[in-house]
C-alpha positions as CSV (number, residue, x, y, z in Angstrom):
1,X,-9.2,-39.8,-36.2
2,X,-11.9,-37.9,-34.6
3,X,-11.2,-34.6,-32.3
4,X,-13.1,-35.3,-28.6
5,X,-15.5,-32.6,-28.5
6,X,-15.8,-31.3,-24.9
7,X,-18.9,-30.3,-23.5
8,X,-19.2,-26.7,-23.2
9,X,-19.1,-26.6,-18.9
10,X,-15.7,-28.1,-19.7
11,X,-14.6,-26.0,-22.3
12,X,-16.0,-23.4,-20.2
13,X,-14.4,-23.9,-17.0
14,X,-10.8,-24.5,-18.8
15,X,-11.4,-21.0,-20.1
16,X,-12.5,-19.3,-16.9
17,X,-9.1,-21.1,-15.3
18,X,-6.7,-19.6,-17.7
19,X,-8.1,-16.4,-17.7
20,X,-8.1,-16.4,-14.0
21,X,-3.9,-17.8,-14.2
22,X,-3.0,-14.6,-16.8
23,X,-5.3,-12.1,-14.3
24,X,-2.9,-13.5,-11.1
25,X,-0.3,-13.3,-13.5
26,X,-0.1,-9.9,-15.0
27,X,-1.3,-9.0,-11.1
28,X,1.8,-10.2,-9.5
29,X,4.1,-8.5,-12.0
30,X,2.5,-5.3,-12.0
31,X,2.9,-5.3,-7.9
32,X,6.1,-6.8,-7.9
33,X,7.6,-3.8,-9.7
34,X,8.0,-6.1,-12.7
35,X,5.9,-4.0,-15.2
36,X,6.6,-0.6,-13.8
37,X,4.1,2.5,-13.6
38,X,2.9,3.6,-16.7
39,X,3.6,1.1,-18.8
40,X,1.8,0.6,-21.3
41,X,-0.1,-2.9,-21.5
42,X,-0.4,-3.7,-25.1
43,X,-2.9,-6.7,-25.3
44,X,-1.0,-8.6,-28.1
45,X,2.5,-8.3,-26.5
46,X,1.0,-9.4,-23.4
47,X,-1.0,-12.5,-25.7
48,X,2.8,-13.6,-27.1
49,X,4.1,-13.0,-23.5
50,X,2.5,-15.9,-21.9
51,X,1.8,-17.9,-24.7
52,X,-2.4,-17.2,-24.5
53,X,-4.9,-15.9,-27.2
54,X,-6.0,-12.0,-26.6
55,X,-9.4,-12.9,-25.1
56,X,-8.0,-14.2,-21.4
57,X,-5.2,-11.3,-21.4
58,X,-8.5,-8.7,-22.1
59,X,-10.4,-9.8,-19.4
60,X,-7.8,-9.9,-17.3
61,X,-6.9,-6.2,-17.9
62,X,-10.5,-5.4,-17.3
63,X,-10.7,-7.5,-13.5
64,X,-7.3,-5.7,-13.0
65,X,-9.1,-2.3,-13.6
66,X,-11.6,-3.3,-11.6
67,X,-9.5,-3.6,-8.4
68,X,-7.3,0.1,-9.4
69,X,-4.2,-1.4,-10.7
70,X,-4.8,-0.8,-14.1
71,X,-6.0,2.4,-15.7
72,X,-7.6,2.8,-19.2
73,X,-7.1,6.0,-20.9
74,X,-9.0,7.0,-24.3
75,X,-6.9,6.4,-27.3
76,X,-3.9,5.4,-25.1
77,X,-5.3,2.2,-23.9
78,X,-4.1,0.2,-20.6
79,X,-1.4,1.6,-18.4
80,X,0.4,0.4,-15.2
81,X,-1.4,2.5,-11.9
82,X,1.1,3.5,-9.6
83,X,2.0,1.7,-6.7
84,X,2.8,4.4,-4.3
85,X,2.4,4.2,-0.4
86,X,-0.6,6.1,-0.6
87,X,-1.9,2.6,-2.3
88,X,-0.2,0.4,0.2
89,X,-2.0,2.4,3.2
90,X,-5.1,1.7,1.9
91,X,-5.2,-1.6,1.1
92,X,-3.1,-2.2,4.8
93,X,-6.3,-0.3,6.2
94,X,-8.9,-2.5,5.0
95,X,-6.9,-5.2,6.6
96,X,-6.9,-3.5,10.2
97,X,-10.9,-4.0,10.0
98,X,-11.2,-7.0,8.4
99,X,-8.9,-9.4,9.9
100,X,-9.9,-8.8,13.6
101,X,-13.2,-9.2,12.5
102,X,-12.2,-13.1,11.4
103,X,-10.1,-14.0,13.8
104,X,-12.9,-13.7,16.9
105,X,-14.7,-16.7,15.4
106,X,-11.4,-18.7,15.4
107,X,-10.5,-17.3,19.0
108,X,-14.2,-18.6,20.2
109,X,-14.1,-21.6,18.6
110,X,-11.1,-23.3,18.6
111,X,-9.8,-26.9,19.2
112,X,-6.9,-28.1,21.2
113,X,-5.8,-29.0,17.7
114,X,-6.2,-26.0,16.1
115,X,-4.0,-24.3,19.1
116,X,-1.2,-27.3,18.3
117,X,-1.3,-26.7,14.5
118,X,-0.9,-22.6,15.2
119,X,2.5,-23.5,17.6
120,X,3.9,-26.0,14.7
121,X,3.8,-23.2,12.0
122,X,4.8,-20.7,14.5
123,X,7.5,-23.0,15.6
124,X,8.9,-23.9,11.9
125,X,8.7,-20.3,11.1
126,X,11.3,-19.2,13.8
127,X,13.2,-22.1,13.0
128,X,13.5,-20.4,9.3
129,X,13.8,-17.1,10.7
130,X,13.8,-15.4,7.1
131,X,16.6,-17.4,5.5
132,X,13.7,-17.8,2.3
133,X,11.6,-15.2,2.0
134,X,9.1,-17.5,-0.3
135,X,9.0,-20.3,2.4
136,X,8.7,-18.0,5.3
137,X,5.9,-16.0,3.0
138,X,3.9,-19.8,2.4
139,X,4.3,-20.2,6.5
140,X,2.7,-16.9,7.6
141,X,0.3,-17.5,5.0
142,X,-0.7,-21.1,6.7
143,X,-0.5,-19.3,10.3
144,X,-3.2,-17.1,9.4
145,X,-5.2,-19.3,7.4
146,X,-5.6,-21.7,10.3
147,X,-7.1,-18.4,11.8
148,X,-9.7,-17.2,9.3
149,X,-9.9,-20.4,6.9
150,X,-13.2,-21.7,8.8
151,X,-14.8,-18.6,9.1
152,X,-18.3,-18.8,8.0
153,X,-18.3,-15.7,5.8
154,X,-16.8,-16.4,2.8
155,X,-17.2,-13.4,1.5
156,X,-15.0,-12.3,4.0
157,X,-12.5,-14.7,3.8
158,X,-12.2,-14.4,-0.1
159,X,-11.6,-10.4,0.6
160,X,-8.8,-11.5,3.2
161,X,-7.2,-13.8,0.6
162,X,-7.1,-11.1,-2.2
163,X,-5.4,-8.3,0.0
164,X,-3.0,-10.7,1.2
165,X,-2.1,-11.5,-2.3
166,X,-1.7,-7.8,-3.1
167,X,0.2,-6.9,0.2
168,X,2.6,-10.1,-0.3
169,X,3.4,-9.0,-4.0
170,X,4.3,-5.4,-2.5
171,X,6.4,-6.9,-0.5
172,X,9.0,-8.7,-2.6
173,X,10.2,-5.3,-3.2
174,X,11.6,-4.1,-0.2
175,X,13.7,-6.3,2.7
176,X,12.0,-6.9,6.0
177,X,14.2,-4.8,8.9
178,X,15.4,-6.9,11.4
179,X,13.6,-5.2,14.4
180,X,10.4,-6.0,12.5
181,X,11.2,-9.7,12.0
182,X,11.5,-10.4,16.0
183,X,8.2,-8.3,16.3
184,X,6.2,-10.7,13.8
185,X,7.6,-13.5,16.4
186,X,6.3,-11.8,19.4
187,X,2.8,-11.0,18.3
188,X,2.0,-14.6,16.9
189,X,3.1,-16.0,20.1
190,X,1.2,-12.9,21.7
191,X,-1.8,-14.1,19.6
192,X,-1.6,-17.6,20.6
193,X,-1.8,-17.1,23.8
194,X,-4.4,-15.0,23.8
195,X,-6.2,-17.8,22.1
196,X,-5.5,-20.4,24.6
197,X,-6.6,-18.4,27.6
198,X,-10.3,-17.6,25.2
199,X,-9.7,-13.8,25.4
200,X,-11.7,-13.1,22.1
201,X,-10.7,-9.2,22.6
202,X,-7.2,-9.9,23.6
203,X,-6.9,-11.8,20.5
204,X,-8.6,-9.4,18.0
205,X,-6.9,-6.4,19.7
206,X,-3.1,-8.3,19.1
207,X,-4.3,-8.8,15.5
208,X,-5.4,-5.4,14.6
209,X,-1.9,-4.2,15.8
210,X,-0.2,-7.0,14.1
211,X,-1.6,-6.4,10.9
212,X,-1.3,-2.5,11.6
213,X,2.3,-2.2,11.9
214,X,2.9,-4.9,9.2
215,X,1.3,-2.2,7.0
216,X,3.2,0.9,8.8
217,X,6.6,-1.1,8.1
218,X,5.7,-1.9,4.6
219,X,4.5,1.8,4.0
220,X,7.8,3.1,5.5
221,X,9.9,0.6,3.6
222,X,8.4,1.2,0.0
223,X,8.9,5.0,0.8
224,X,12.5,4.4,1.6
225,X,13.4,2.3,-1.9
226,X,11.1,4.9,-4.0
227,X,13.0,7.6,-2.8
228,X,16.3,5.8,-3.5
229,X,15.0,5.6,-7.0
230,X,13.6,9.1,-7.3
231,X,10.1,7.9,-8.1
């Protein structure tokens, strides 16, 4: 019996894939409180934990100190950064400028189906109204993907997805007060609106206060469970 030899792209891409699974991985943990700050990330216990080899879980460590959630310290190795509200401010901040940003090209350039899909997520997610915090996550994740997903930059829309990832992982931490839940309601109806009347201002102003007082709630939330804990 011979072994099928693939060619290297293959072998290659495979690779690239599970390093990128372990990076989202050890990412989600690390923001989700899981591995707590200061830990100490021990490549081989990390290897064993999800069943890898050591190269993926290195790399993955090194993208991870690339974006400030790891921090390498000589003769001590990798340790958790801490995720304090000083973190979750900033990353919120970037949000403020770059969502309004994507959303005019949706608000100039949307169809009547585009409007329809927008009401139908908007529509399911008040019919959830937070009972699953996952499926209510994957719905305001669609909402605002129909608003940036066509967006010609890329690069742009790539940043958008990565800050949502680290935001949503936050998140999981702390419960979302009920004053804020009705709020999210009212500005993606708010939104919509604007985008059927073609008010590319109205729309990118709602937006940048939509995505600023989901940060200020997240902020004050986080603050609120850290001080419970004494950290």
């Amino acid at each position: 019996m011979t072994t099928t030899q693939f060619p290297l792209s293959i072998r290659a891409s495979a690779e690239s894939e599970g390093e990128n699974a372990i990076f989202h991985k050890i990412r989600h943990e690390i923001l989700a409180g899981n591995l707590p700050a200061n830990e100490r990330l021990k490549v081989s216990d990390l290897a064993k934990k999800y069943g890898v080899s050591t190269n993926p879980v290195r790399e993955a460590l090194q993208q991870l100190r690339g974006e400030g959630l790891v921090v390498f310290t000589p003769n001590q190795g990798a340790r958790v950064r801490t995720i304090d509200t000083d973190f979750v401010r900033d990353v919120s901040e970037v949000g403020q400028q770059l969502e309004p940003y994507l959303v005019r090209f949706f608000a100039e350039t949307a169809s009547q189906d585009d409007i329809d899909r927008l009401e139908a997520i908007q529509d399911e997610i008040e019919r959830l109204n937070f009972s699953d915090k996952g499926k209510h996550a994957d719905l305001d994740c669609q909402f605002h993907t129909t608003l940036y997903g066509n967006h010609y930059n890329r690069v742009a829309y790539k940043l958008w997805q990565q800050h949502r990832q680290i935001l949503w992982a936050i998140s999981t931490r702390v419960p979302v007060a009920i004053g804020r839940r009705e709020a999210i309601f009212h500005e993606h109806r708010k939104l919509i609106d604007c985008i059927k009347r073609q008010d590319v201002d109205g729309t990118a102003d709602t937006l940048y206060h939509h995505v600023r007082d989901a940060g200020r709630h997240l902020v004050d939330r986080l603050s609120i469970v850290q001080r419970k804990q004494g950290t």
